[in-house]
C-alpha positions in Angstrom: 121.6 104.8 215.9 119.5 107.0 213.2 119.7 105.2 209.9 118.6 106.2 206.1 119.3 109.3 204.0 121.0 112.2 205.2 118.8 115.6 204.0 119.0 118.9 205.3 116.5 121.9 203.7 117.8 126.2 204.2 116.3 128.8 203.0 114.1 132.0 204.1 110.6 131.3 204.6 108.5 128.4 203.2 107.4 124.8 204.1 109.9 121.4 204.3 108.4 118.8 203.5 109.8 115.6 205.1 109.1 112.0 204.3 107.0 110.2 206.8 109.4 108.8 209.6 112.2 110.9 208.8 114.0 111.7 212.2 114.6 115.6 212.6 118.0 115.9 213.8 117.7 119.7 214.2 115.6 123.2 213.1 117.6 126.0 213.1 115.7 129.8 212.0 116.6 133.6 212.5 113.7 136.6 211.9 115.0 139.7 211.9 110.9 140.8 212.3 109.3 138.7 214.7 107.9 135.1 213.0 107.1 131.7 213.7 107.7 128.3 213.2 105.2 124.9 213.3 106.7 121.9 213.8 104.8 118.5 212.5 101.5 120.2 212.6 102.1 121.6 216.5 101.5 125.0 217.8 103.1 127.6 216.4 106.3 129.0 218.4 107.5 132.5 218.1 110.5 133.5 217.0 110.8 137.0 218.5 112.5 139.7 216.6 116.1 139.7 216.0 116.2 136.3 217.6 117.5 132.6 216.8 116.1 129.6 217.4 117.5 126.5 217.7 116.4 123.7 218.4 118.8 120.1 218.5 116.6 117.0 218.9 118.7 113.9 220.3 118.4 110.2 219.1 114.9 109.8 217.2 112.8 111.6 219.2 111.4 113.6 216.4 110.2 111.8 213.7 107.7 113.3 211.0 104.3 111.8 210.5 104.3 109.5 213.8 101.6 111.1 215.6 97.8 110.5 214.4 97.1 113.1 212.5 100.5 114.6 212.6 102.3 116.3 209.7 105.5 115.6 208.3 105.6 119.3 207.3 107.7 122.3 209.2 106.3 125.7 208.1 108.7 129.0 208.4 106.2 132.2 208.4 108.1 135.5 208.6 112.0 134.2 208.9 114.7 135.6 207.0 116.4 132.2 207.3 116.0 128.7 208.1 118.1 125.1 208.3 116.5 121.7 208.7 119.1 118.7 209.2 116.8 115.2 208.9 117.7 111.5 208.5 115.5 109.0 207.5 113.9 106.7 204.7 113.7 107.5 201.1 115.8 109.8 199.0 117.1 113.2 199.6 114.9 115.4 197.7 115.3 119.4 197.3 
């Protein structure tokens, strides 16, 4: 079981900006021109055109900052909306 605070993050385009070990729970986006989205400092995936993504991530297998060198940062570039759901340490912050 995922303990700590309860965040989520929505909005257009932009950067969240998650604690270090906060477990994302799940990334949901929709670009109504194509865009894309990088996820803890990965390769960027495409969001085509008129498309959503979603992605759900089970248990803690996603969790920001673990990886040398990895981010705890997912970037939005060209969606026209976005929702982050993330539980972990710290406090929820905007």
């Amino acid at each position: 079981m995922i303990q700590g605070t309860w965040r989520y993050a929505a909005g257009t385009a932009g950067t969240v900006n998650l604690p270090t070990g906060a477990t994302v729970r799940q990334i949901v986006c929709h670009a109504t021109t194509a865009g894309t989205v990088t996820i803890l400092g990965g390769a960027s995936v495409p969001v085509p055109a008129g498309a959503t993504l979603e992605l759900r991530f089970p248990h803690d297998s996603l969790a920001a900052g673990q990886v040398p060198g990895g981010s705890a940062a997912i970037v939005f570039t060209g969606t026209d909306s976005y929702f982050v759901e993330s539980v972990g340490p710290g406090t929820a912050v905007p």
